[in-house]
C-alpha positions in Angstrom: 0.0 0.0 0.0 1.2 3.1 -1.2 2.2 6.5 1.5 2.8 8.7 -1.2 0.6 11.8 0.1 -0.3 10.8 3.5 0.7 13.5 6.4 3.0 11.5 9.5 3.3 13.5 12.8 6.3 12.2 14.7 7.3 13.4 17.6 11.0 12.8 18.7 12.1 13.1 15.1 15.2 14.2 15.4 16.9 11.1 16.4 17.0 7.2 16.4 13.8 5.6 15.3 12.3 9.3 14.6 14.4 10.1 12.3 14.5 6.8 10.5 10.7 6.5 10.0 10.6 9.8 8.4 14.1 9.4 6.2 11.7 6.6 5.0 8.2 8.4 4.9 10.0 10.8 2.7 11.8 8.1 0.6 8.1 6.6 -0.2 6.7 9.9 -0.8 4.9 11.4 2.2 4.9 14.8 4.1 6.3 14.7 7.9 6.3 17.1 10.8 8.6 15.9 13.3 9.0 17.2 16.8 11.9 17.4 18.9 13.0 19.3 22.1 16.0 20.6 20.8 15.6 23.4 17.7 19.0 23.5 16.2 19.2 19.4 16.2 15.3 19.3 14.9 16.0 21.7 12.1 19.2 20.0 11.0 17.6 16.4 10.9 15.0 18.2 8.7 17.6 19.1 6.0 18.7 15.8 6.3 15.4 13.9 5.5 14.3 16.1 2.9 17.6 19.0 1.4 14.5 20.3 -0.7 12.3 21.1 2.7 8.9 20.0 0.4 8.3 17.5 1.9 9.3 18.0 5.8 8.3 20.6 8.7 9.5 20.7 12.0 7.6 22.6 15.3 10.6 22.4 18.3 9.7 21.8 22.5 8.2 19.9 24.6 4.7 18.5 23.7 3.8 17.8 27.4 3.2 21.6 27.0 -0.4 22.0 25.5 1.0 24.7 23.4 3.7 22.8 21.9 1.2 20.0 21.0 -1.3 22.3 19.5 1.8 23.7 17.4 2.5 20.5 15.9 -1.1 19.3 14.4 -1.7 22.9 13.7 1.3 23.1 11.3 0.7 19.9 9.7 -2.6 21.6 9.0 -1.3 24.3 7.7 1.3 23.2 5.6 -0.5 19.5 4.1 -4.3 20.2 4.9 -4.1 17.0 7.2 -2.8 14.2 9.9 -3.3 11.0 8.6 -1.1 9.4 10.5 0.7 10.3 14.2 3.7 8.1 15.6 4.1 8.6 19.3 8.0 8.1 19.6 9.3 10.3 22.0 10.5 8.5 25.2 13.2 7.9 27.5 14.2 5.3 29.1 16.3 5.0 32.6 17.7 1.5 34.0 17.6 1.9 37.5 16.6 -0.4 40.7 13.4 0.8 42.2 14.4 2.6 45.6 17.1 4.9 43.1 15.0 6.9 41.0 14.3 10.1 42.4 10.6 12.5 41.8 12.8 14.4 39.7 13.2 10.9 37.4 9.2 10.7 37.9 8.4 13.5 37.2 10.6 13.5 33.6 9.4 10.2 33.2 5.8 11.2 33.3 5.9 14.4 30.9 7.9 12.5 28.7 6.4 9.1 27.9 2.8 10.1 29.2 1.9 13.1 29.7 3.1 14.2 26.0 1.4 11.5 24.5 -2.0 12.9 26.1 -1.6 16.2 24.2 -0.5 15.7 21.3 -3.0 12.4 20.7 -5.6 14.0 22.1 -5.1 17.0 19.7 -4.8 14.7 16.6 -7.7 12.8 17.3 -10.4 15.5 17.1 -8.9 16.4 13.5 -9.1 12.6 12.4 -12.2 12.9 13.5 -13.2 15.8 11.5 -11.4 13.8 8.8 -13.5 10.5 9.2 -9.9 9.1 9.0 -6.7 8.7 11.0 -4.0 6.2 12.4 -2.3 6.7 15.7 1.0 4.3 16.5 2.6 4.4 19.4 6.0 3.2 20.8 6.3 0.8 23.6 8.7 -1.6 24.9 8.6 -5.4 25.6 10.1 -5.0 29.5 6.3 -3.8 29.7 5.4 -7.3 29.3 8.6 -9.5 30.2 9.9 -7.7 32.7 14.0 -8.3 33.5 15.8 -8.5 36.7 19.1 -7.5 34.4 17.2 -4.4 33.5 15.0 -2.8 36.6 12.7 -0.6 34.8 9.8 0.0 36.8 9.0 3.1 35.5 9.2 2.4 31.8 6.6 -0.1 33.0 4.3 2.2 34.8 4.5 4.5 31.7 4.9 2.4 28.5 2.5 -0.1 30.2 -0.2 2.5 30.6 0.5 3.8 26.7 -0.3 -0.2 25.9 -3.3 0.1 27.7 -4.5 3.3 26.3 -3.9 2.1 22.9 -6.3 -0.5 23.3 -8.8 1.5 24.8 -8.6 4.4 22.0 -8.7 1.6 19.3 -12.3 0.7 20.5 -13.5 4.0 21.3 -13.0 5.3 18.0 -12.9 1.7 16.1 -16.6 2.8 14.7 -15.1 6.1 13.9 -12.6 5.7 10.9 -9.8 6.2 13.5 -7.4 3.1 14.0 -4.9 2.8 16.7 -2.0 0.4 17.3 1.5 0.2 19.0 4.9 -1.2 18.0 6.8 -2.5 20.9 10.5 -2.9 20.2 13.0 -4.6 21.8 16.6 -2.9 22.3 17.2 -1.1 18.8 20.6 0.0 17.4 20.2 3.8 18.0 22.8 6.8 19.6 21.2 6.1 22.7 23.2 3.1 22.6 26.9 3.4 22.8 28.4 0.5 20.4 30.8 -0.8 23.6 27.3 -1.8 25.1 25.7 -3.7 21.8 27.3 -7.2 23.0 25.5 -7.2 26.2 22.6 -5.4 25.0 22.3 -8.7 21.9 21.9 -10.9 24.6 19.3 -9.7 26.3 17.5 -11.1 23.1 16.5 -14.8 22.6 17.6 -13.8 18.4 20.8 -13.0 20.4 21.2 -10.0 18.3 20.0 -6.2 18.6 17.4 -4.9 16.6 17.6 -2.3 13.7 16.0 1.0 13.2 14.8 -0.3 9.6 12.7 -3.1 11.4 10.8 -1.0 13.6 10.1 1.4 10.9 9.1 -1.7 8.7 6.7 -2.5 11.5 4.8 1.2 12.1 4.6 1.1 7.7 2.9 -2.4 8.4 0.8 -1.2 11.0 -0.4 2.0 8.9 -1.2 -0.5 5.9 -3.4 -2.9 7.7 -6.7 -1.6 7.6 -8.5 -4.2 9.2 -6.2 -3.6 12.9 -7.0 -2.1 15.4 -6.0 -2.2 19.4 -3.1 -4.4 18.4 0.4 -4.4 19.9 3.2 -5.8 17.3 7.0 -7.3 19.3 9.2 -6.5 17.2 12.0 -7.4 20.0 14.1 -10.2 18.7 11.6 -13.2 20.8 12.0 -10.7 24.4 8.3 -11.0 24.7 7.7 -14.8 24.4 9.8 -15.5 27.5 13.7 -16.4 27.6 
């Protein structure tokens, strides 16, 4: 199924898996506005993606601000006419046993992973719904579901967990209302985030005993956006993490 057209809001575009999906929304055709915290690094992934700037728009901050979040959908409005489709990337992640983190790591956790997602989905939503059409993916991760006592993460659990939740609960809210919407959860992806001294260790943390790639996580949201008929669905891409170990 051809992209070619079709408007893609990503949020943490800048970077990593972001940036990859829309080197490769571009490469098949379609408009992206990416979002990023950082202005100068947002504006020079941009150039990057698309050197002609047709094809690619960028709103910089934070879209736990309401503001921000408005900014985004309202320049892909202005600019393509639409949101067909909005990836919610943005995330961080912090290994850490439980009685470490601080509020200050709750706090960034929660504006981060859920509190951005709220207003910037929210906001695309009620234009889909205008629409009659629209496709929200968002971006999980398989520790929700197989949980490692290598890697404490309790509050990309309490987070992502809740994103996999609400994913399933907007798909059938809005399942009779043209609006479909899914979630990739990924595994531990070759990305900067990732310093190549770690990959070793990282690979084994996957029954595959490899680490993932940025073009199989982008193959999976393009796969997502295709399939019509689902909705409410979370697809592993994670190298066998979530079937046990």
């Amino acid at each position: 199924m051809s992209i070619r057209g079709k408007v893609f809001v990503i949020t943490g575009g800048s970077s990593g898996l972001g940036k990859a999906m829309a080197v490769e929304m571009v490469n098949r055709g379609a408009n992206v506005v990416i979002n990023g915290r950082r202005e100068q690094e947002l504006a020079e992934a941009a150039k990057e993606i698309d050197p002609t700037g047709k094809q690619v728009r960028f709103v910089a901050g934070n879209v736990a601000d309401p503001k921000i979040a408005q900014r985004l959908i309202d320049e892909s409005l202005a600019q393509f006419g639409r949101v067909d489709t909005l990836v919610n990337n943005a995330g961080i992640f912090m290994s850490k046993p439980f009685t470490e983190y601080s509020e200050e790591d709750l706090a960034t956790y929660l504006s981060t992973n859920v509190v951005g997602f709220f207003h910037v989905t929210q906001r695309a939503v009620a234009e889909m719904l205008k629409q009659g059409t629209g496709h929200i993916v968002t971006i999980t991760t398989s520790l929700v579901d197989q949980p490692s006592a290598s890697v404490p993460s309790v509050l990309a659990s309490l987070t992502k967990g809740g994103l996999k939740s609400a994913t399933k609960s907007l798909a059938i809210e809005y399942a009779s209302r043209g609006i479909r919407v899914n979630a990739v959860s990924p595994g531990v992806i070759k990305t900067p985030m990732h310093p190549v001294e770690a990959h070793e260790a990282l690979a084994k943390l996957h029954p595959m005993g490899r680490m993932g790639e940025s073009h199989e996580i982008v193959e999976a949201v393009l796969y997502l956006d295709s399939a019509n008929f689902v909705t409410g669905e979370t697809l592993y891409v994670d190298g066998g993490q979530n079937a046990g170990h």
